[in-house]
C-alpha positions as CSV (number, residue, x, y, z in Angstrom):
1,X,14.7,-6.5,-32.4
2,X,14.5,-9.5,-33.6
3,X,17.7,-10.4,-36.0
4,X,19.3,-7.3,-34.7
5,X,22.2,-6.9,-32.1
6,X,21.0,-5.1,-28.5
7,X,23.8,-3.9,-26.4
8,X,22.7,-4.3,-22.5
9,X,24.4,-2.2,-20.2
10,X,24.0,-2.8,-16.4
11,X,22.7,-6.6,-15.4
12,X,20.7,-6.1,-12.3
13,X,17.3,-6.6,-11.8
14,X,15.8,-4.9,-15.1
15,X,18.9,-5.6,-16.9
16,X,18.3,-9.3,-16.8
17,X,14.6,-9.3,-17.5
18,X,15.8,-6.9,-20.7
19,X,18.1,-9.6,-21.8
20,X,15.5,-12.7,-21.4
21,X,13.2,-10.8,-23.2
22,X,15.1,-9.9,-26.0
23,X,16.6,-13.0,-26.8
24,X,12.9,-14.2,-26.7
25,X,12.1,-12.1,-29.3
26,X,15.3,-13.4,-31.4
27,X,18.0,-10.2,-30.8
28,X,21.1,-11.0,-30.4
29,X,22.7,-9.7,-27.4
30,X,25.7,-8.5,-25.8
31,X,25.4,-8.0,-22.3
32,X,27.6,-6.1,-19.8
33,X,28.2,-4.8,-16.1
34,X,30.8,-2.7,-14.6
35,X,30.7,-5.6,-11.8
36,X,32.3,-8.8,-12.1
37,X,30.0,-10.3,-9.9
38,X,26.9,-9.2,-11.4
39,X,28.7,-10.5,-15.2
40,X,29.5,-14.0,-13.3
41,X,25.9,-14.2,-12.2
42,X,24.4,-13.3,-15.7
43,X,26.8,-15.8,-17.4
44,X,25.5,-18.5,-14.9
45,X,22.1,-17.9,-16.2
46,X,22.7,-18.4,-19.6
47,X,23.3,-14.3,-20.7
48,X,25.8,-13.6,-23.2
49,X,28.4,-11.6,-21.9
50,X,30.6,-9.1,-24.1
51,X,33.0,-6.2,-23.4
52,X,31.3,-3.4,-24.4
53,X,35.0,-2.0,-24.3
54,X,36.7,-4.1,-27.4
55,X,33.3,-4.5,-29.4
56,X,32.7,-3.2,-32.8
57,X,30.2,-0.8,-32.1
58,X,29.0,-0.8,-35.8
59,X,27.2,-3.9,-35.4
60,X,25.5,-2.7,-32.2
61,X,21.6,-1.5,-33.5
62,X,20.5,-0.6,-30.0
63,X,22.3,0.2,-26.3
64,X,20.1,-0.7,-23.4
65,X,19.9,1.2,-20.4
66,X,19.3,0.2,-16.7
67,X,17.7,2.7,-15.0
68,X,20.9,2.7,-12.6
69,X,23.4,3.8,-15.0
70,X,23.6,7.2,-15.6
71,X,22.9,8.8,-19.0
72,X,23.3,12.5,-18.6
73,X,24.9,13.1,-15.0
74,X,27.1,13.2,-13.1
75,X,28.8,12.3,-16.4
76,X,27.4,10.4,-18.6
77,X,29.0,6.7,-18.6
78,X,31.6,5.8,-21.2
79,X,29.7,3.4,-22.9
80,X,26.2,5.8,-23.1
81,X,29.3,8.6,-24.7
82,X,30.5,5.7,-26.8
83,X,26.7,5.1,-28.2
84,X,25.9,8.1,-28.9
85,X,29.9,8.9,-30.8
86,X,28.5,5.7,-33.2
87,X,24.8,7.1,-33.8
88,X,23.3,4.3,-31.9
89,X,19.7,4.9,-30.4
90,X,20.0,4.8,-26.4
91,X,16.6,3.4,-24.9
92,X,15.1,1.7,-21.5
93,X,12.8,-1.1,-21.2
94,X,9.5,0.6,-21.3
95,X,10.7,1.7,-24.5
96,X,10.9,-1.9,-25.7
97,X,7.7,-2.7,-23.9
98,X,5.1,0.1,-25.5
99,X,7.2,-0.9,-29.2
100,X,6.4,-4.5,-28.6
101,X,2.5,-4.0,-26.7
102,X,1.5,-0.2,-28.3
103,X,-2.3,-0.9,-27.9
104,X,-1.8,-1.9,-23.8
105,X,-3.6,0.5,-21.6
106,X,-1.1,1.8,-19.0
107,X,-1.4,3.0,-15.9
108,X,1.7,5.1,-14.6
109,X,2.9,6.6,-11.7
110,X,5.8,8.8,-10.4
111,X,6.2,11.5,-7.8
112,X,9.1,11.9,-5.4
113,X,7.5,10.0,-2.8
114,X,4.1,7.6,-2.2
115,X,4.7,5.9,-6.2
116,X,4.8,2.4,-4.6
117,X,1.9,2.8,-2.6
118,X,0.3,4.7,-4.9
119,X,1.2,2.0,-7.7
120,X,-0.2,-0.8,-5.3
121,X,-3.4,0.2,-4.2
122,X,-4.5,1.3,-8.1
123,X,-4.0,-2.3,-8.9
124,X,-5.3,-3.4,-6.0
125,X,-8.4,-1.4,-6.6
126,X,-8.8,-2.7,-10.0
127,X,-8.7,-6.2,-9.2
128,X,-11.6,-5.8,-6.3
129,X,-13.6,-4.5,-8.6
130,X,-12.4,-7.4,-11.2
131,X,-10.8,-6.1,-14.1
132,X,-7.3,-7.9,-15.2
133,X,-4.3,-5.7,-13.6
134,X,-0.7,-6.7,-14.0
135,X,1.9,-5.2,-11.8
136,X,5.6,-4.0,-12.1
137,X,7.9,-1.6,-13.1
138,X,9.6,0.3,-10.3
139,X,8.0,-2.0,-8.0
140,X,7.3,-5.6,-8.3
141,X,8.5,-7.5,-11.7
142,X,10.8,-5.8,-14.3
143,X,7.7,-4.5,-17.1
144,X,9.8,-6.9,-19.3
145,X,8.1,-9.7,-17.7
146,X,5.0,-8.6,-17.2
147,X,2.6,-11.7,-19.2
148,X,1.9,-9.9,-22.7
149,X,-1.8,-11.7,-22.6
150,X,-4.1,-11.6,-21.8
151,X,-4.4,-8.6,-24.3
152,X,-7.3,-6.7,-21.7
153,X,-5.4,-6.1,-18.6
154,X,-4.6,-3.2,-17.9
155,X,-0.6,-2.1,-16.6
156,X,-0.2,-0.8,-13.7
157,X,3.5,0.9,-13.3
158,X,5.4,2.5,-11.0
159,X,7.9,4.6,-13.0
160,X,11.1,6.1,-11.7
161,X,12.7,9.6,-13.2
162,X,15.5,7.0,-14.1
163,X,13.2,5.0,-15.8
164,X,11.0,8.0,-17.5
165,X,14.1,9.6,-18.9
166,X,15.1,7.0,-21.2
167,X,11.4,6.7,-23.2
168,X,10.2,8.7,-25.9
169,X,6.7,6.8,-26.8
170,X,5.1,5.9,-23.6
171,X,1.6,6.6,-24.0
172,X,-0.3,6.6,-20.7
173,X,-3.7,5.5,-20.6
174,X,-3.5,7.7,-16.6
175,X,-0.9,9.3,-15.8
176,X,-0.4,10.0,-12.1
177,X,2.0,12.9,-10.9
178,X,1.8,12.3,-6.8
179,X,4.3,15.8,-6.1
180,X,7.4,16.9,-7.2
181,X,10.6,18.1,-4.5
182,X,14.3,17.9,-5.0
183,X,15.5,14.2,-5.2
184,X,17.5,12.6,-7.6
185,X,19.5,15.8,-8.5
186,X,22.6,14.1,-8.9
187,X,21.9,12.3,-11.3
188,X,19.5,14.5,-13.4
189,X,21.8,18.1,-12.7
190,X,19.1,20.4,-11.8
191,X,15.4,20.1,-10.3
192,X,14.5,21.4,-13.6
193,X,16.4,18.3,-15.3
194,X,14.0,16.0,-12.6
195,X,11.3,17.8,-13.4
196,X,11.8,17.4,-17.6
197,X,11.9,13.5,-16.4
198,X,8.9,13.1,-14.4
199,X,7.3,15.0,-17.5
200,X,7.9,12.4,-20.0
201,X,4.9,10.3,-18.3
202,X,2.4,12.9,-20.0
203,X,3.9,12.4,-23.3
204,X,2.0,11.2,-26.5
205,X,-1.6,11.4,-24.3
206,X,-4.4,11.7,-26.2
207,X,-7.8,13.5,-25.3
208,X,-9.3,10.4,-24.0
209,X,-6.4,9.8,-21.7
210,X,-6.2,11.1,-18.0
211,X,-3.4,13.0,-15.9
212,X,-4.2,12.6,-11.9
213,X,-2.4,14.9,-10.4
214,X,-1.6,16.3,-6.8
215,X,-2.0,19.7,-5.9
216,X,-0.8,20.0,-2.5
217,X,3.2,21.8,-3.9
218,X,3.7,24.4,-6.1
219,X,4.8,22.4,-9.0
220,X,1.7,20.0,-8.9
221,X,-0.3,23.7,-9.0
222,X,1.4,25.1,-11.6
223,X,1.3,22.0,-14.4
224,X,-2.5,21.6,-13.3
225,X,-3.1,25.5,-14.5
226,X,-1.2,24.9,-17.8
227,X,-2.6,21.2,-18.7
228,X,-6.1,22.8,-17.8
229,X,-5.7,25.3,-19.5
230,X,-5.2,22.9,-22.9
231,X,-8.6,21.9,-24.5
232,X,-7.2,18.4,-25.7
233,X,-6.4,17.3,-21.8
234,X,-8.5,15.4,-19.1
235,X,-6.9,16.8,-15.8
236,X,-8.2,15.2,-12.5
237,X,-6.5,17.0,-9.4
238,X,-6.2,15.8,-6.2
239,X,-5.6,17.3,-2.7
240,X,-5.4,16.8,0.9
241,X,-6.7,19.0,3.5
242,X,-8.6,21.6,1.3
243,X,-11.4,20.9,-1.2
244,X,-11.7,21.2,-4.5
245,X,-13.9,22.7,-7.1
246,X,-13.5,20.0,-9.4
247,X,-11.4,16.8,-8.3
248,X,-11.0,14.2,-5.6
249,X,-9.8,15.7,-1.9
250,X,-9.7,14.8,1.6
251,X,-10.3,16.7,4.7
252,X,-9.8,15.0,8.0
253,X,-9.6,11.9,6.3
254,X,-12.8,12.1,4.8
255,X,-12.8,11.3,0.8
256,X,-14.6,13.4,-1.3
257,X,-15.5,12.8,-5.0
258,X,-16.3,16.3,-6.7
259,X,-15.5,15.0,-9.9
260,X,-18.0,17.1,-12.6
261,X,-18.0,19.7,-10.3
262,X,-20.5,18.2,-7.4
263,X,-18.6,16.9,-4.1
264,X,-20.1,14.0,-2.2
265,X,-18.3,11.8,0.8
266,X,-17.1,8.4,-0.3
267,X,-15.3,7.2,2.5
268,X,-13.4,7.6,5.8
269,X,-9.9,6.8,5.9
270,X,-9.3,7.2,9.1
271,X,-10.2,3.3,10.3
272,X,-7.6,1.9,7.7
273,X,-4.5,1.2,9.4
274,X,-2.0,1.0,6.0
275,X,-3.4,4.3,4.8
276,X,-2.0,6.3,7.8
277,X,-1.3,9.4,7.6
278,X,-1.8,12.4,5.5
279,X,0.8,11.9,3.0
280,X,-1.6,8.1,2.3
281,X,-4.0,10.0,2.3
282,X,-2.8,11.7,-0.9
283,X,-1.8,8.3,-2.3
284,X,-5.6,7.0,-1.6
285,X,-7.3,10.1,-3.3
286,X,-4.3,9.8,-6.2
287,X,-5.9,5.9,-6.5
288,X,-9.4,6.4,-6.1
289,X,-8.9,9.2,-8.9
290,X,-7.3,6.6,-11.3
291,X,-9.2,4.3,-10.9
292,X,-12.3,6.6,-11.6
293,X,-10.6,7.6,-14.8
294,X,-10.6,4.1,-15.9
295,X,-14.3,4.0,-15.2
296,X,-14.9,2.0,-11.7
297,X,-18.0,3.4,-9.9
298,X,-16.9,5.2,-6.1
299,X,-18.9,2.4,-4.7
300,X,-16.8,-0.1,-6.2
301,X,-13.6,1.9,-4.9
302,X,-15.1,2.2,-1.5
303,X,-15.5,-1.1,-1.0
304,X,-11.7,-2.7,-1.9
305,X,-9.7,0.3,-0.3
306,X,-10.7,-1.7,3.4
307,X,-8.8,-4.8,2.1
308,X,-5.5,-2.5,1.1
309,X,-2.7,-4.2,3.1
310,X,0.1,-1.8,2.5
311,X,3.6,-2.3,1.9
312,X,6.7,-3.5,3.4
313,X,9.0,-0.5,4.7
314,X,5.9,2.4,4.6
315,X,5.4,3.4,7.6
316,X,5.1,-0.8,8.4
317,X,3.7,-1.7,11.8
318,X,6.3,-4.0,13.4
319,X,5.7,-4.8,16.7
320,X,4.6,-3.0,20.2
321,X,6.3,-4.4,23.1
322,X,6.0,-3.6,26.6
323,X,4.0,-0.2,25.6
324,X,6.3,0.9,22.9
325,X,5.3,0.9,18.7
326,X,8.0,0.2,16.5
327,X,7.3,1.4,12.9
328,X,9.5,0.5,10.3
329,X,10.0,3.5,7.4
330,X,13.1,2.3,6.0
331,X,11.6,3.9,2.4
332,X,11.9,7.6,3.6
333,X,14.7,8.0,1.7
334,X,14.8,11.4,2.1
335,X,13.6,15.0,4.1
336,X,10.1,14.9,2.6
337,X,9.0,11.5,2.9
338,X,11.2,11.5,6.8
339,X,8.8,14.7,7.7
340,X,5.4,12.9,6.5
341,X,6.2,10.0,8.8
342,X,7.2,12.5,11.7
343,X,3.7,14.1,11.0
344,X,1.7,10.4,11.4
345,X,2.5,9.7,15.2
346,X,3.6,11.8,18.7
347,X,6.1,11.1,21.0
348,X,8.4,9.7,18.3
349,X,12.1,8.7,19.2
350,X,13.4,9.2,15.7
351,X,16.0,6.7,14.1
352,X,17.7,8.9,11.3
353,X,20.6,9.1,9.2
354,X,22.5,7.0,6.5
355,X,24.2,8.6,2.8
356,X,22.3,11.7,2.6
357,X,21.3,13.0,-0.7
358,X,21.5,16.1,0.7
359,X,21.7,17.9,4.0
360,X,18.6,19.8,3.8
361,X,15.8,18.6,7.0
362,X,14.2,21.9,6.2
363,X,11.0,19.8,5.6
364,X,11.5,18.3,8.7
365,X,11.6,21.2,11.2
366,X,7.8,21.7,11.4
367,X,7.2,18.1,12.7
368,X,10.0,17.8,15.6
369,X,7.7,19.4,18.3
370,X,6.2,15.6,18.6
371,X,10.3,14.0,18.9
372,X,11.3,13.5,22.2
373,X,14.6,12.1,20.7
374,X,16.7,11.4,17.8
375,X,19.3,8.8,16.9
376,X,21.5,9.3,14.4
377,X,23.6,7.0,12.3
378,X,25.8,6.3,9.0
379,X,27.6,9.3,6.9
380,X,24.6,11.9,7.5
381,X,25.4,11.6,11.7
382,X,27.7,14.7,12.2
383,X,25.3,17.2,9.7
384,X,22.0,16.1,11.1
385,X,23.4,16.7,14.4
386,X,24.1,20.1,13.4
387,X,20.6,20.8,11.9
388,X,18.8,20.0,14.9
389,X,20.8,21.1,17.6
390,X,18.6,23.8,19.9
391,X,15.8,22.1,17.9
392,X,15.7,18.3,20.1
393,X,17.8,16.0,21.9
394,X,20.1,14.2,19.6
395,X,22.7,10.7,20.4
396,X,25.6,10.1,17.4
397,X,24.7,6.2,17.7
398,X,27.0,5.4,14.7
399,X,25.0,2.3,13.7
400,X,21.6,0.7,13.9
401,X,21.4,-1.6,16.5
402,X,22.4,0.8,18.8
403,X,20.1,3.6,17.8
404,X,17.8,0.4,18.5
405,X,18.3,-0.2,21.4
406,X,19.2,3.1,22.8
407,X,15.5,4.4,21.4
408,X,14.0,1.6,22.6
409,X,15.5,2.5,26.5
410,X,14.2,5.7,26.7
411,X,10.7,4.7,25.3
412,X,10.5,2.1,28.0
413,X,11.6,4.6,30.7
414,X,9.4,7.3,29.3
415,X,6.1,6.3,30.8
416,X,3.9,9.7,29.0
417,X,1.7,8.9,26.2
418,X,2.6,6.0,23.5
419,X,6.0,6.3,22.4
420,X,7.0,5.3,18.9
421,X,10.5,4.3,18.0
422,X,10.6,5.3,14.4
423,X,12.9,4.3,11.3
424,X,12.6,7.4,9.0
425,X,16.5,7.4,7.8
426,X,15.5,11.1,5.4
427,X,18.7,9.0,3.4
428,X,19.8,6.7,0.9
429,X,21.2,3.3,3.1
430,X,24.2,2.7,0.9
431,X,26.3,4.0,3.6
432,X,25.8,0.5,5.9
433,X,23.4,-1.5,3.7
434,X,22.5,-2.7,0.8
435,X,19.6,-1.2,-0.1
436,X,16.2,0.5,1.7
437,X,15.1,-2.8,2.1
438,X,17.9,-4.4,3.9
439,X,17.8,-1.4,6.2
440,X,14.2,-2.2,7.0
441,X,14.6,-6.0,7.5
442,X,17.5,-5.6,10.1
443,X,15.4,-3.2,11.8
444,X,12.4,-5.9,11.9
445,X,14.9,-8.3,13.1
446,X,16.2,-6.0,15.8
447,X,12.9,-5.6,17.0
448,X,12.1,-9.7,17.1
449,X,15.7,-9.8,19.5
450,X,14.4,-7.0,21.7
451,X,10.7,-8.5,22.1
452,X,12.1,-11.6,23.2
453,X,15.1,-10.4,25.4
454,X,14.6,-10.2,28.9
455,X,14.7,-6.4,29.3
456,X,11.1,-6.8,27.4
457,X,9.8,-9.3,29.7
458,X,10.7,-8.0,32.6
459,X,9.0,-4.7,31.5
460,X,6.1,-6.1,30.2
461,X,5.4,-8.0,33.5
């Protein structure tokens, strides 16, 4: 890009690491945001802002799109319908990185739910065993500013459908597919539109190149059958809960390596606390595969999975006061991810609600035998409420502090078992915060006020 004009359009996170980096490679750019505040920001750091609006589009060689600006739906944004009226090539930042770094080995990752872990503990495992890993994408830094040396390591990237939609050469060294369920269908019209987008990671492999990929849903069953079924593919599936003829699976939280066709155990889950769970126990045998692909021995993987220290806002330990665990899931964003956190503990009062991306807690209903009660906040309130009602015990608390501290009453009183007071919102946060993350720290922070109030002293007395 270098003596050509990039248009940049949307200036958060990735947009601003898009902008540093092409003005580092001599581009010259004209930036722009629908939000003032995010255009003031930019301009304080040096990023040259220009109305997209007024400009003469015939200079512009290149839009850039954030992943948070919509290309196709709802509508397509007026400045994406003004590219594409003047010819001019839409792209995202992985797009500039594989142009710029063709020969880097990637690692990439996507599913509807368990990418960031997933994307964590492959880099993780890599760098017990040694080998150079950088980090980013989805998670971590922009892959804009990911150090393009040294030359060896290896990129490991969590990659959104946002993200995957706006590529047409990624080549992945491993591609993981963790599952596939409806998410995102706002923005990509259809589950068959997601789907197309989650695709693109398998695009431009080559027959040395590996696709890890889950088995446990009907989609992840069906593109396994049709990829196997291609002679120039290297398929590795993985499942939970049944074993495999030729792949990596776990059974009672025992993984197996039957990779060539013979199984043998490599570890026990079970012990490691940020693995919890069944749906982490996809994520580890998703990891251990990948990492297998890019040739560590299972002993090697055995012995760095121990050290794996999870991630903020995944089914995060927070504190247990007075008898009671408080578990901070502020990244179920949705029904799916909600259910697989309902399915990691018993005798759950369930903290729920926020923007929902859609009213559906089918996946949900098999898991509330072990909720003794749920709180319910933000806009999805008044529909969950309707969902579970003749199903469990349900309080409209409106916000979060008093879900808090209404869940955390009747844990105290409830004396049976070990109660949990759970954040699994099964929705977006936009409603009351700014993002999953916020969510999850005011929850943490509720929790630091209740451990130190004197309700919890007196109770734990």
């Amino acid at each position: 890009m270098a003596e050509r004009t990039a248009a940049v359009l949307g200036l958060g996170r990735t947009g601003r690491s898009v902008c540093r980096a092409l003005r580092d490679g001599g581009a010259r750019v004209w930036a722009w945001d629908d939000d003032p505040a995010r255009r003031l920001e930019a301009a304080g750091a040096g990023v040259p802002i220009v109305d997209l609006g007024v400009c003469n589009w015939d200079r512009i060689d290149r839009l850039v799109l954030s992943p948070g600006v919509p290309l196709t739906h709802p509508r397509p944004h007026r400045f994406v319908r003004r590219a594409q009226a003047a010819g001019v090539p839409i792209v995202g930042d992985l797009e500039l990185l594989v142009e710029n770094d063709p020969d880097r080995r990637i690692v990439g990752v996507t599913g509807t739910n368990g990418k960031s872990t997933t994307t964590t503990l492959i880099a993780h495992l890599l760098r017990s065993a040694g080998e150079g890993v950088q980090l980013g994408g989805n998670i971590g830094l922009p892959v804009l500013d990911l150090l393009p040396k040294p030359v060896e390591d290896i990129y490991v990237l969590e990659m959104s459908s946002y993200q995957l939609e706006l590529t047409e050469h990624l080549r992945c060294a491993v591609a993981v597919i963790l599952n596939v369920s409806p998410d995102h269908l706002e923005r990509h019209g259809s589950l068959a539109g997601y789907v197309r987008a989650k695709h693109r990671i398998l695009h431009n492999q080559r027959a040395s190149d590996w696709t890890v990929l889950g088995v446990d849903d009907d989609h992840g069953r069906k593109l396994c059958r049709k990829l196997a079924a291609k002679a120039d593919r290297r398929v590795l599936p993985v499942a939970v809960g049944r074993p495999l003829d030729d792949g990596v699976y776990v059974i009672d939280g025992q993984l197996y390596d039957a990779i060539g066709g013979s199984a043998a155990p490599v570890l026990d889950l079970c012990p490691i606390g940020s693995l919890r769970g069944v749906h982490n126990w996809q994520n580890a045998a998703a990891a251990y595969g990948a990492a297998r692909a890019l040739g560590l021995a299972p002993a090697a993987i055995a012995a760095g999975m121990p050290d794996f220290e999870g991630l903020a806002h995944r089914l995060e330990p927070v504190a247990t006061v007075a008898g009671v665990q408080f578990v901070n899931d502020s990244k179920a964003t949705n029904s799916e991810a909600a259910a697989r956190a309902l399915a990691s503990f018993d005798a759950i009062y369930w903290i729920a609600g926020g923007r929902p991306k859609d009213c559906e807690l089918a996946p949900v209903l098999p898991w509330l035998d072990r909720v003794r009660h749920a709180y319910l906040i933000g806009e999805a309130a008044e529909g969950f409420a309707r969902t579970l009602e003749g199903r469990v015990a349900c309080t409209r608390s409106g916000d979060l502090p008093n879900a808090l501290r209404q869940a955390a009453s009747a844990a105290w009183a409830d004396g049976k078992g070990n109660p949990v007071v759970l954040l699994a919102p099964a929705c977006a946060s936009f409603d009351q915060f700014r993002d999953f993350e916020e969510r999850g720290e005011i929850f943490k922070a509720l929790v630091a006020e209740l451990q130190a109030g004197p309700v919890a002293a007196d109770l734990a007395s």
